[in-house]
ROSE-4610 file (N, C-alpha, C; in Angstrom, 1 decimal, always signed):
// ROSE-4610
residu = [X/X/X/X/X/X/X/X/X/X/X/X/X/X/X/X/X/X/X/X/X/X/X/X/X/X/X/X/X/X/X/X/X/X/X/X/X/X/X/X/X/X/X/X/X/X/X/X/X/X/X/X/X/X/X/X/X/X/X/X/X/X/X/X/X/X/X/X/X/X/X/X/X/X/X/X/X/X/X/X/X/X/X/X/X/X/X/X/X/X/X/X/X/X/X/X/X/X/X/X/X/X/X/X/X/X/X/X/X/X/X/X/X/X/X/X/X/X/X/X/X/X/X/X/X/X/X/X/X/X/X/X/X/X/X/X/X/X/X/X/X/X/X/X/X/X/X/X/X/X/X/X/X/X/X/X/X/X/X/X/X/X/X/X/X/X/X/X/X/X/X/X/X/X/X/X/X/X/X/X/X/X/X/X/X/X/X/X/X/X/X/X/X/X/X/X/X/X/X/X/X/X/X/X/X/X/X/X/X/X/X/X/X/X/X/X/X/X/X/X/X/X/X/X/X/X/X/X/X/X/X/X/X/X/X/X/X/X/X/X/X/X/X/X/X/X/X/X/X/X/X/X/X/X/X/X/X/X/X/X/X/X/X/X/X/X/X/X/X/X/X/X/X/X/X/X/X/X/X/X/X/X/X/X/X/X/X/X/X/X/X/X/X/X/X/X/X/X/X/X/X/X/X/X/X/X/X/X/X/X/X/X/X/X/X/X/X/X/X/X/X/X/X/X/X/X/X/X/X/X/X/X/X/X/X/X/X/X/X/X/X/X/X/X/X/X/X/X/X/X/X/X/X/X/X/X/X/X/X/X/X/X/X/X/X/X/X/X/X/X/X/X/X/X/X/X/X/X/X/X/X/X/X/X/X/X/X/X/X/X/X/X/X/X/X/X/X/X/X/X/X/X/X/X/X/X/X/X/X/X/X/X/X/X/X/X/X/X/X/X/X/X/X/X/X/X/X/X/X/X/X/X/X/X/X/X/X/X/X/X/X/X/X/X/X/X/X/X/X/X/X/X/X/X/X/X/X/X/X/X/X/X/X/X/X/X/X/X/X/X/X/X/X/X/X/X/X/X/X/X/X/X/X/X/X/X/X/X/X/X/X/X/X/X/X/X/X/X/X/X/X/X/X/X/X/X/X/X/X/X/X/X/X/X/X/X/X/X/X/X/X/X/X/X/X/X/X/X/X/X/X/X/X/X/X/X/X/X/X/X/X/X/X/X/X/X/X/X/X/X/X/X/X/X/X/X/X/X/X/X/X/X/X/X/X/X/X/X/X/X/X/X/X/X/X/X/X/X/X/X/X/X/X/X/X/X/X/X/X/X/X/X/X/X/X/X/X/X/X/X/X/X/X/X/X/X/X/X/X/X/X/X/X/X/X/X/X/X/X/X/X/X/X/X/X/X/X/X/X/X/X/X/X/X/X/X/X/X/X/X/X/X/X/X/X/X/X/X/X/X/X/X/X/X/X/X/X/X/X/X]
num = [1/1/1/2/2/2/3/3/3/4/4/4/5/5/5/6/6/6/7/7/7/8/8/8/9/9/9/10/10/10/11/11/11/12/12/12/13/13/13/14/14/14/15/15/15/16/16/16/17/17/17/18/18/18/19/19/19/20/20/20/21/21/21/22/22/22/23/23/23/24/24/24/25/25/25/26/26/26/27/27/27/28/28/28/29/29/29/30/30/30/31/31/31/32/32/32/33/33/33/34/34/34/35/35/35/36/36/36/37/37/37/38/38/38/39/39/39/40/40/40/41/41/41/42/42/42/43/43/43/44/44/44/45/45/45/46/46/46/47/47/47/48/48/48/49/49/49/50/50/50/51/51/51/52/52/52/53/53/53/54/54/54/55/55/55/56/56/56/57/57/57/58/58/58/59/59/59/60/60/60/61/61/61/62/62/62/63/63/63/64/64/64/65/65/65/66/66/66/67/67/67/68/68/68/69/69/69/70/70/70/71/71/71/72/72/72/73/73/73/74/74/74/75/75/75/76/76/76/77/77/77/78/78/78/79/79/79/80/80/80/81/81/81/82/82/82/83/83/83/84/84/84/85/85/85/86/86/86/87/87/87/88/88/88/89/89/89/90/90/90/91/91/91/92/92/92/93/93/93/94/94/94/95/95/95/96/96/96/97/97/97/98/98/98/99/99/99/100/100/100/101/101/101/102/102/102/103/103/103/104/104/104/105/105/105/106/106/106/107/107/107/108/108/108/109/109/109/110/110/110/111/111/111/112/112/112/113/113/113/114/114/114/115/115/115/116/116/116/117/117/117/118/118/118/119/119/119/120/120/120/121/121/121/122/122/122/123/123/123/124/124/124/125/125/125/126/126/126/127/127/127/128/128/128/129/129/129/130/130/130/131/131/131/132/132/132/133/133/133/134/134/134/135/135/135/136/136/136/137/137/137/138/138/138/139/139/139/140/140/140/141/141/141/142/142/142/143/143/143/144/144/144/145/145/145/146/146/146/147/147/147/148/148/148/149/149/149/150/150/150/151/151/151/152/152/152/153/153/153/154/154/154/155/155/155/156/156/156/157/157/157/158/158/158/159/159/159/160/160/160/161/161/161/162/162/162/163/163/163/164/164/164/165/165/165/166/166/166/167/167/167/168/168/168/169/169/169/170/170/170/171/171/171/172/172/172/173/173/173/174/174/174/175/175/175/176/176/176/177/177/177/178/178/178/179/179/179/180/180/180/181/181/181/182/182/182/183/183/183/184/184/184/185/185/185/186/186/186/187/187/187/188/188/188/189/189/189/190/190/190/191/191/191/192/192/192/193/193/193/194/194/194/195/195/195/196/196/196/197/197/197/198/198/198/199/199/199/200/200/200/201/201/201/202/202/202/203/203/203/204/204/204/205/205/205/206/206/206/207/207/207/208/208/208/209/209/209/210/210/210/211/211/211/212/212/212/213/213/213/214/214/214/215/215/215/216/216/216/217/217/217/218/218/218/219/219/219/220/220/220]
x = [+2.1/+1.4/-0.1/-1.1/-2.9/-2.6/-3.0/-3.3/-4.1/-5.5/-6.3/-5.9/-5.9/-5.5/-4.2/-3.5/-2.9/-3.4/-4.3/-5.2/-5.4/-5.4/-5.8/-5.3/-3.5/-2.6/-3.5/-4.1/-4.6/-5.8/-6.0/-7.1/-6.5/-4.9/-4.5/-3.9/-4.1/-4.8/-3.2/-2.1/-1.0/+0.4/-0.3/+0.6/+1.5/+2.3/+3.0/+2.0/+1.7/+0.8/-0.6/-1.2/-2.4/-1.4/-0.3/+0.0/+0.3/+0.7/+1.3/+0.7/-1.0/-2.4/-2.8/-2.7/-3.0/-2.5/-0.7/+0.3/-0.2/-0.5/-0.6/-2.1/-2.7/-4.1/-4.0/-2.8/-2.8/-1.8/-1.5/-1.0/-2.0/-2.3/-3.9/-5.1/-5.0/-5.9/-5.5/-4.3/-3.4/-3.7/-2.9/-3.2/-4.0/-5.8/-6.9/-6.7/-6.6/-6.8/-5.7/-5.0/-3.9/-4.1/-4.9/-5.3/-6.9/-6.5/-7.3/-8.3/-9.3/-10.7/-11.2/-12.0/-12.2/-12.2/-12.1/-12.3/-10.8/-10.9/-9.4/-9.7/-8.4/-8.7/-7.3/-7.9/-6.8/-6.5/-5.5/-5.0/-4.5/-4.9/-4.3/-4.0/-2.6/-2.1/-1.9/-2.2/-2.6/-3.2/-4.7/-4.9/-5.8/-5.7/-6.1/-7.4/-8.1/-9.6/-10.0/-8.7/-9.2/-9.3/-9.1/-9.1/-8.3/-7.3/-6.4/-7.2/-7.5/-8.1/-9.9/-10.4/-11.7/-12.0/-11.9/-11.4/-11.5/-10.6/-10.4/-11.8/-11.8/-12.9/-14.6/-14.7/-16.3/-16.5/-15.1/-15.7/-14.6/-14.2/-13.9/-15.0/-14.6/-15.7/-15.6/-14.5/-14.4/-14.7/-15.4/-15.6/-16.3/-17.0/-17.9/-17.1/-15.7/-14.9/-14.2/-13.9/-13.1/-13.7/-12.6/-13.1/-11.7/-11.3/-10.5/-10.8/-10.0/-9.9/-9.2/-9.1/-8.4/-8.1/-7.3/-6.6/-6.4/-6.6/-6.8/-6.9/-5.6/-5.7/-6.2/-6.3/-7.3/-8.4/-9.3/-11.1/-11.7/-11.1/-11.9/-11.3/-10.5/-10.1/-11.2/-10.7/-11.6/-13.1/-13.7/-14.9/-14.9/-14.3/-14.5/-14.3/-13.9/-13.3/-15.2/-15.1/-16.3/-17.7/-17.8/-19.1/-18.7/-17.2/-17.2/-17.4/-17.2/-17.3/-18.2/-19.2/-21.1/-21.7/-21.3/-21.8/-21.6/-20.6/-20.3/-20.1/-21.2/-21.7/-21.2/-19.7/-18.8/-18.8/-20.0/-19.9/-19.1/-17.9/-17.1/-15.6/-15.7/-14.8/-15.5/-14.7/-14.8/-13.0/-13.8/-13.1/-12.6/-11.7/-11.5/-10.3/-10.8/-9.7/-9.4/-7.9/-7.2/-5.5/-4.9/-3.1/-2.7/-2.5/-2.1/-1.2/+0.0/+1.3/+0.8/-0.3/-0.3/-0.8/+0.3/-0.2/-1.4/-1.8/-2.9/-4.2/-4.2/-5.3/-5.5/-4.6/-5.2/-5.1/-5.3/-5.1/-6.7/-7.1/-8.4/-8.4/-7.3/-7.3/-6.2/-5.7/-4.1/-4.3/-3.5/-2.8/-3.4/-3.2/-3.8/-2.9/-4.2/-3.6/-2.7/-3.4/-2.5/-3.0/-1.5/-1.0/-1.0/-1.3/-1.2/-0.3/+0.9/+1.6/+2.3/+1.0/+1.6/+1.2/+2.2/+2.3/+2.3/+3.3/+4.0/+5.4/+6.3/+7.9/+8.3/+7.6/+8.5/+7.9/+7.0/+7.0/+7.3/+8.3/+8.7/+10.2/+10.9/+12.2/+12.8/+13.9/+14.5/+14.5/+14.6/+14.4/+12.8/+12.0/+10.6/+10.4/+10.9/+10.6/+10.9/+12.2/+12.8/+11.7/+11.4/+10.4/+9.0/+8.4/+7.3/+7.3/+8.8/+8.6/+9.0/+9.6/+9.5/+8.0/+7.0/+5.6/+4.7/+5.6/+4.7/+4.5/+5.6/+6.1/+5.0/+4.5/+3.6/+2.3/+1.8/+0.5/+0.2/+0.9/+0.8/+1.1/+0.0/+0.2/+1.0/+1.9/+2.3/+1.9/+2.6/+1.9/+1.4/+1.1/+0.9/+1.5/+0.5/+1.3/+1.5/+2.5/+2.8/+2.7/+2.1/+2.1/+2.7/+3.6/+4.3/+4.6/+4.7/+5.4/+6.3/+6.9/+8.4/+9.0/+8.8/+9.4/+10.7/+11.3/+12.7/+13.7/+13.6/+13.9/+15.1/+16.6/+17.3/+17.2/+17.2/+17.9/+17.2/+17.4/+16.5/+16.8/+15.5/+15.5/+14.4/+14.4/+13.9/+15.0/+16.1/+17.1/+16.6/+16.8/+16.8/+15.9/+14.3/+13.1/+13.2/+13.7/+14.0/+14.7/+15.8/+16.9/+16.3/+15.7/+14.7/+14.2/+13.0/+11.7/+12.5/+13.8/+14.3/+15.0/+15.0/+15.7/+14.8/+13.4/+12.8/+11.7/+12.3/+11.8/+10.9/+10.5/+9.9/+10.3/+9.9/+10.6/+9.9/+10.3/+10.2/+10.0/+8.0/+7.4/+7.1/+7.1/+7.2/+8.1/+8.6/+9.3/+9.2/+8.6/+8.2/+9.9/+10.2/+11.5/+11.7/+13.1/+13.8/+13.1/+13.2/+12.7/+10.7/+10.4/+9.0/+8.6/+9.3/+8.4/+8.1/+8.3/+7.5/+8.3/+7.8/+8.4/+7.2/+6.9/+6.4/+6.5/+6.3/+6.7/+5.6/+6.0/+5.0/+5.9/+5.6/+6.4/+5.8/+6.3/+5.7/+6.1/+5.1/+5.7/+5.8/+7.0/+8.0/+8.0/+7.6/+7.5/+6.2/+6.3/+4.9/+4.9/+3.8/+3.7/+4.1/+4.8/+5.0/+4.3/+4.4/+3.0/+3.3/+2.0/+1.7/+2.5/+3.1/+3.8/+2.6/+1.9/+1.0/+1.8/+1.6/+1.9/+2.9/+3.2/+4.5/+4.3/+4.8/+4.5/+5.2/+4.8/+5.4/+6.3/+6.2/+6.5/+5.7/+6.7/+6.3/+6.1/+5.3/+4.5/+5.4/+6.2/+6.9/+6.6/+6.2/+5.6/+7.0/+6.6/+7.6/+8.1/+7.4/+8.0/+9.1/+9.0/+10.3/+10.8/+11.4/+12.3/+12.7/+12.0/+13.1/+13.2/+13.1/+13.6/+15.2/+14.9/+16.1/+16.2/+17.0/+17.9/+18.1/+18.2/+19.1/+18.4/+16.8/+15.8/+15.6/+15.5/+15.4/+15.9/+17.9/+18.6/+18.1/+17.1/+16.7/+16.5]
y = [-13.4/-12.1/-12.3/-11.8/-11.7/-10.7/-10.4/-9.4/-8.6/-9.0/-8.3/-7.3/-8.2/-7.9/-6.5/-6.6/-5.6/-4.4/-4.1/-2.7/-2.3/-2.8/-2.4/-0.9/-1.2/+0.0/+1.2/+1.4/+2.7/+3.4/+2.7/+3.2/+4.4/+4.5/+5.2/+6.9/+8.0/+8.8/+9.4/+9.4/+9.7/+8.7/+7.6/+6.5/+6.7/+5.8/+5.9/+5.7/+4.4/+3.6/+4.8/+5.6/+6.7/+7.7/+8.2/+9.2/+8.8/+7.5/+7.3/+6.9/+6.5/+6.1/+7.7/+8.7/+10.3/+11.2/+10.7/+10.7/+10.2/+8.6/+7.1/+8.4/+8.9/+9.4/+10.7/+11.2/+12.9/+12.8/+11.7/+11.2/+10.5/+9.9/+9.3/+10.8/+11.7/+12.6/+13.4/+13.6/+14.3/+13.7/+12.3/+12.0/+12.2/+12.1/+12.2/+13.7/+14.7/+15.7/+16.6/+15.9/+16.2/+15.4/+14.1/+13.7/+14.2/+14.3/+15.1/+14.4/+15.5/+14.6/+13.6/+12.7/+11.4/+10.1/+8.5/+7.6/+7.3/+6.9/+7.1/+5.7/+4.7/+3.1/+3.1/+2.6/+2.2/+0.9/+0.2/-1.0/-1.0/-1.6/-1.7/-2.8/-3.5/-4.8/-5.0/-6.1/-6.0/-5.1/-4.7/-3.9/-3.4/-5.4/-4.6/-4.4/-3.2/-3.2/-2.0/-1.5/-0.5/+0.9/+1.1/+2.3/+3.8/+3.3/+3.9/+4.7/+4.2/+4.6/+5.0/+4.0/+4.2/+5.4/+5.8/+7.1/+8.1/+8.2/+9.1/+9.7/+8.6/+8.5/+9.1/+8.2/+8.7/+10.0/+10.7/+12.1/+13.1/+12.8/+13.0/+13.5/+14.9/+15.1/+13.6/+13.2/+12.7/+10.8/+10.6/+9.2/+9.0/+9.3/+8.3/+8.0/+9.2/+8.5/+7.5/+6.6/+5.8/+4.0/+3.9/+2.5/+1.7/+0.8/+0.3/-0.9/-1.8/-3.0/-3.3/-3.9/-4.1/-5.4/-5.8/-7.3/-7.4/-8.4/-8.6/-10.0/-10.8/-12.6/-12.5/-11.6/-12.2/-12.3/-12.9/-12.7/-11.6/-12.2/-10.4/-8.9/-9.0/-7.0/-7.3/-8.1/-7.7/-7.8/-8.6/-8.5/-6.6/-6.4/-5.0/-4.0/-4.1/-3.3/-3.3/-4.3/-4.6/-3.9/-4.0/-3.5/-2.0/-1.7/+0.0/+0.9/-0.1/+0.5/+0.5/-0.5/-0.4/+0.5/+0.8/+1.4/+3.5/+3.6/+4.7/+4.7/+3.8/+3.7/+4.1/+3.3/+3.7/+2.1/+2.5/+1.0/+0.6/+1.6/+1.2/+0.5/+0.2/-0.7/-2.0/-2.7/-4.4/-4.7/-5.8/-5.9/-7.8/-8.4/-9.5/-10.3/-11.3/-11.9/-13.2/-12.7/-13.8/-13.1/-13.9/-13.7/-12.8/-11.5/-10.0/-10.2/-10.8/-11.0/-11.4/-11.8/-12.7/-11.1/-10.8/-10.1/-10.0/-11.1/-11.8/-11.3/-10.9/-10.7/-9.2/-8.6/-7.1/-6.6/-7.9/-7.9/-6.9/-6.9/-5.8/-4.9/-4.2/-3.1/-2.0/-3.1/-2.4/-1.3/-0.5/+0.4/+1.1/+1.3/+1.8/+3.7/+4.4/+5.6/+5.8/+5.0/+4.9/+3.6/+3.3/+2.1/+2.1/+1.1/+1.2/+0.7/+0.3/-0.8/-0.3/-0.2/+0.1/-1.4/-1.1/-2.5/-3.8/-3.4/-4.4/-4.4/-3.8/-3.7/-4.0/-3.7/-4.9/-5.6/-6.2/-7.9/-8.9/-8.0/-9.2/-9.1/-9.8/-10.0/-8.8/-8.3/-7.8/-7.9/-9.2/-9.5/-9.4/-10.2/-9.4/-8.0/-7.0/-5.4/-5.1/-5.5/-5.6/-6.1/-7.4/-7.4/-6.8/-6.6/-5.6/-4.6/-3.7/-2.5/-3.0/-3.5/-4.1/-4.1/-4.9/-5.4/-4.1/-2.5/-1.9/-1.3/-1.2/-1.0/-1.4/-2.4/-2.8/-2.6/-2.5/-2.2/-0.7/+0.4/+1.7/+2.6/+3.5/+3.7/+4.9/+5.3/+6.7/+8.0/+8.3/+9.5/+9.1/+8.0/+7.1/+7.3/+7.6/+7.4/+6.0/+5.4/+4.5/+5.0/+4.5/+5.3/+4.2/+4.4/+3.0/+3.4/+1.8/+2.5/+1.5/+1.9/+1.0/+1.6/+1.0/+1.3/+1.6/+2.9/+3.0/+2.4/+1.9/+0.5/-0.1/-0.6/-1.0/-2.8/-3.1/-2.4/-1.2/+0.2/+0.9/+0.8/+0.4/-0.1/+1.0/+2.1/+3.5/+3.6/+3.9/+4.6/+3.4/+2.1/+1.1/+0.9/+1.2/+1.6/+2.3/+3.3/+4.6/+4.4/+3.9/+3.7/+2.7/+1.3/+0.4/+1.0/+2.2/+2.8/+3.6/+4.3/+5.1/+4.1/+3.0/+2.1/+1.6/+1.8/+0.9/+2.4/+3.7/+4.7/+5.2/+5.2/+6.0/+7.6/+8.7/+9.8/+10.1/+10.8/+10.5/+12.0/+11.8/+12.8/+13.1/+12.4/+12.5/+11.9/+11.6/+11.2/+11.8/+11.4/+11.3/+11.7/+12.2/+12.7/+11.5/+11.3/+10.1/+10.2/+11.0/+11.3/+11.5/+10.7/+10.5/+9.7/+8.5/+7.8/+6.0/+7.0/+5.9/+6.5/+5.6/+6.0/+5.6/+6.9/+7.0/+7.4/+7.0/+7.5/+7.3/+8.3/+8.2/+8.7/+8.1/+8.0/+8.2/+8.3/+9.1/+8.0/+7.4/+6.4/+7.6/+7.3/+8.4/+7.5/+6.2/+6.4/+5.3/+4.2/+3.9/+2.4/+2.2/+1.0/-0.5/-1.3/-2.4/-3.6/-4.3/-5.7/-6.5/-6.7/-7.8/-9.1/-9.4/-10.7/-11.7/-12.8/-13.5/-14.5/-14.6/-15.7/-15.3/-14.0/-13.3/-13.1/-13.6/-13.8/-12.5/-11.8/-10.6/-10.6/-11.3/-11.7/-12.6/-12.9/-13.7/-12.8/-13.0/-12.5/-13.1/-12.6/-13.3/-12.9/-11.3/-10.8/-10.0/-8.9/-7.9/-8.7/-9.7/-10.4/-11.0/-11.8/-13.1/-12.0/-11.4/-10.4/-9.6/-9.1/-8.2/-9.5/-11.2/-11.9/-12.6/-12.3/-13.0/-12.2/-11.2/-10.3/-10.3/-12.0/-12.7/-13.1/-13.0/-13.4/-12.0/-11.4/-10.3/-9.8/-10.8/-10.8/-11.9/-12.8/-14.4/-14.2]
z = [+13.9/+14.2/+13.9/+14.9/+14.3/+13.3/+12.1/+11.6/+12.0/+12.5/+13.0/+14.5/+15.1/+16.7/+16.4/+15.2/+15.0/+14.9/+14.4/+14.5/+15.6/+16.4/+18.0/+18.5/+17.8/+17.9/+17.3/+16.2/+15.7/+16.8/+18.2/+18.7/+19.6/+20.4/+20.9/+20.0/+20.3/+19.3/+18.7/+20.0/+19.7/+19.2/+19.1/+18.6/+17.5/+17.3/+15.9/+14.8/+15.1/+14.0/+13.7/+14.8/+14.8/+13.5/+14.1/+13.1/+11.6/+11.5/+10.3/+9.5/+10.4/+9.1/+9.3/+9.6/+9.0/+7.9/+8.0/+7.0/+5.6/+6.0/+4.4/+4.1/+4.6/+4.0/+3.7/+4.3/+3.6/+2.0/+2.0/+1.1/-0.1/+0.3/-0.8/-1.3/+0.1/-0.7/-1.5/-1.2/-2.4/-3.8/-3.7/-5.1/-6.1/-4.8/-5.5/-5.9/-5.3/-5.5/-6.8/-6.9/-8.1/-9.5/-9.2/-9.9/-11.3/-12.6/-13.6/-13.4/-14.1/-13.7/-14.6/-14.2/-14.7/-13.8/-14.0/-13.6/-13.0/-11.7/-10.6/-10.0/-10.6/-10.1/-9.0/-8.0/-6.7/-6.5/-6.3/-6.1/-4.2/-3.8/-2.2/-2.0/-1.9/-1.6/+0.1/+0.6/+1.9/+2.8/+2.4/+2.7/+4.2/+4.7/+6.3/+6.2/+7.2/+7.0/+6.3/+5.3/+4.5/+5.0/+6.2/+6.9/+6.4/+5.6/+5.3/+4.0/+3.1/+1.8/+1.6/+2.6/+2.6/+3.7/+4.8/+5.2/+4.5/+3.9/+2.8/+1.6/+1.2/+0.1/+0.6/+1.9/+2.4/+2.6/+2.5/+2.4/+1.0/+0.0/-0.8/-1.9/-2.5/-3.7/-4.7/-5.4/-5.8/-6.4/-4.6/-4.4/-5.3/-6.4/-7.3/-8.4/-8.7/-9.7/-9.8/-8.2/-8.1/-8.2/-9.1/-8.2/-8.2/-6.8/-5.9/-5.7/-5.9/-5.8/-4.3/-3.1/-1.6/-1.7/-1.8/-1.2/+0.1/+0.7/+1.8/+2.5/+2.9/+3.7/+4.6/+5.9/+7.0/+6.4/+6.6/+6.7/+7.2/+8.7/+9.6/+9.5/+9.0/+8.0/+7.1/+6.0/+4.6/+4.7/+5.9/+6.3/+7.2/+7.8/+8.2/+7.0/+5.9/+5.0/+4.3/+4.1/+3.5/+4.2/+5.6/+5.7/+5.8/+6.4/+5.9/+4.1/+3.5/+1.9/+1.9/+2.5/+2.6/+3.0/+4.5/+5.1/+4.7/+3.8/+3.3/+1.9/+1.5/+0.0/-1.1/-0.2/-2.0/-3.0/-4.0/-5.0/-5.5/-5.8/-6.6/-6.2/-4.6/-4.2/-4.0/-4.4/-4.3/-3.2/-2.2/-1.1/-1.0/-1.7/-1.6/-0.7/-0.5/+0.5/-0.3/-0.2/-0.6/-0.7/-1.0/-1.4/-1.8/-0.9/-2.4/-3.0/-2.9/-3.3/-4.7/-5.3/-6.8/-7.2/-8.7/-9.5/-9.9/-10.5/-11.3/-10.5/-9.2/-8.6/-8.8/-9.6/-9.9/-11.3/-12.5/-13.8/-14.4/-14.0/-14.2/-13.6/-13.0/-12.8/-13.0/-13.8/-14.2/-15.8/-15.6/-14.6/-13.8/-12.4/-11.7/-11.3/-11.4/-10.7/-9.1/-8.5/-6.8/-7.1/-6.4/-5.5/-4.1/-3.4/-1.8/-1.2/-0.7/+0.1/+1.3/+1.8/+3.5/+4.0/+5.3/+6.2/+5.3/+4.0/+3.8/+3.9/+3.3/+3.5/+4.9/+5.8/+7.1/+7.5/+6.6/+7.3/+6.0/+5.4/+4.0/+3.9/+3.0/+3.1/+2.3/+1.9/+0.7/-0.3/-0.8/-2.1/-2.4/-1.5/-1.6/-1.6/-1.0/-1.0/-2.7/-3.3/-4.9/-5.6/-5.6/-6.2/-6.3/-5.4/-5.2/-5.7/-5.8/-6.0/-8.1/-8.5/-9.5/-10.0/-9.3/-9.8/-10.0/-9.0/-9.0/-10.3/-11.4/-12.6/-13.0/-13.0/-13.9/-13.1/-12.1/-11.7/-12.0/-12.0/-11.8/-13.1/-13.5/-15.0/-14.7/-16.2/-15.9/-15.4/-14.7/-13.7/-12.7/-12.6/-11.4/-10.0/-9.0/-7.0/-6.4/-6.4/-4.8/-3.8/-2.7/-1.4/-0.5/+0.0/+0.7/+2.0/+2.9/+4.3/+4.9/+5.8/+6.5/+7.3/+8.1/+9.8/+9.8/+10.3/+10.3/+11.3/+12.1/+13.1/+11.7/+13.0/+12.3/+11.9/+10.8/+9.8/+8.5/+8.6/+8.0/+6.6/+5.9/+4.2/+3.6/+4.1/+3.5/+2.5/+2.8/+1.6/+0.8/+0.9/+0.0/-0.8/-0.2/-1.0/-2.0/-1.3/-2.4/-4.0/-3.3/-4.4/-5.6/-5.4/-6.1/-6.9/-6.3/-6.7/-7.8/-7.7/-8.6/-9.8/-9.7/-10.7/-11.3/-10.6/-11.6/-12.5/-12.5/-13.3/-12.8/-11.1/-9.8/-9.9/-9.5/-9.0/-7.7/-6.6/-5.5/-5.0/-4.7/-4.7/-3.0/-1.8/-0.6/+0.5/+1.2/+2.2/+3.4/+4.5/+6.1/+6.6/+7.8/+8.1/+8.8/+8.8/+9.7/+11.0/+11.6/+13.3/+13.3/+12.4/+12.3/+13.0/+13.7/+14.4/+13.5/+12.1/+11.2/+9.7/+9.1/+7.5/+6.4/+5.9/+4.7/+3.5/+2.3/+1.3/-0.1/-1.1/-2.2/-3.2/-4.7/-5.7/-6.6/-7.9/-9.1/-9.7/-10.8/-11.9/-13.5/-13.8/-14.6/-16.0/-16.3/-17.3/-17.5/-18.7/-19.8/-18.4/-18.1/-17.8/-18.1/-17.6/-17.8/-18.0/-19.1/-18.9/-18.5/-17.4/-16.5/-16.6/-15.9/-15.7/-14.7/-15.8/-15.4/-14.1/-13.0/-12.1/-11.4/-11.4/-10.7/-9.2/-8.1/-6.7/-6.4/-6.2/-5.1/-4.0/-3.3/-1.9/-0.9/-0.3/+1.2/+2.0/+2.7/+4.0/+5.6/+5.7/+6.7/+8.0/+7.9/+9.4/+10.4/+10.6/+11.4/+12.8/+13.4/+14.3/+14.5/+13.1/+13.0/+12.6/+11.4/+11.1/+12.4/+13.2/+14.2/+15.1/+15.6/+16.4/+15.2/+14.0/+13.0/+12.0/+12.4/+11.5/+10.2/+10.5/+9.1/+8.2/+8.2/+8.1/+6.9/+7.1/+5.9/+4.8/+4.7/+3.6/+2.9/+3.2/+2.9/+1.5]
């Protein structure tokens, strides 16, 4: 899959992918907005060209208390993420490209008030979704938002999200309706943060392609 060339989809105004980046954001401003006052750190794992969170922010009262860290493997998202955080002069994002899956790349900003992991859960395996939502334990401090998303396309691993996020001491503050089009969700971290597990790989990046051409590919 281009990652890039995947954006394309957000241009058409009624799309899925159009609605469900208005959803991942009415979702983020919540947080901000529920969130007490003070310094608000965001972690975004795969985060594309940032559209989703930076959006949000360029017109938030709040944008000067944040500061957000974006992971990001293409080049050209994290280069688009980057001249939009510029160009709407929020200093306090830093926009790097490299491997989100490595913990270790958000050890200075843990714990984080919101978590980001959209357009990751379907293009990773199962046991990757487990782990992830495991890692989020420890990226996201008490009282803490995940804001997550996943295509409800069979085989649908929303209930399965759920259930994880509740095992691993989540409570489950949003959920997008089945007949959405799309699947969103945001979670409450319910208890004390977990420490960092140095070198802990999150997941493989396998890509929504091969998983809907190999089924089998997603119990891997």
């Amino acid at each position: 899959m281009d990652r890039s060339a995947w954006h394309d989809g957000y241009g058409t105004a009624d799309s899925w992918m159009a609605r469900r980046l208005r959803t991942v954001r009415q979702q983020i401003r919540r947080a901000l907005d529920d969130a007490p006052p003070g310094p608000f750190t965001v972690i975004s794992l795969c985060a594309g060209d940032g559209r989703d969170l930076l959006h949000v922010l360029a017109g938030h009262p709040r944008r000067h208390d944040v500061r957000a860290g974006l992971v990001e493997p293409d080049p050209r998202n994290a280069e688009a993420a980057s001249d939009a955080a510029l160009a709407a002069h929020l200093d306090g994002v830093e926009v790097v490209t490299g491997d989100a899956s490595l913990v270790d790349r958000y050890q200075d900003l843990v714990p984080a008030q919101l978590v980001l992991v959209c357009g990751v859960f379907g293009n990773i395996t199962d046991s990757g979704i487990e782990r992830t939502i495991g890692a989020c334990a420890q990226l996201c401090e008490t009282g803490g938002t995940v804001v997550w998303t996943r295509h409800r396309g069979e085989p649908d691993r929303v209930p399965l999200i759920c259930r994880r996020f509740e095992r691993e001491g989540f409570e489950l503050l949003w959920l997008s309706e089945p007949d959405a089009g799309y699947g969103v969700g945001a979670h409450r971290s319910a208890g004390p943060p977990r420490p960092l597990r140095p070198g802990l790989r999150m997941f493989e990046f396998v890509g929504y392609d091969v998983l809907r051409d190999r089924p089998d590919a997603a119990a891997s």
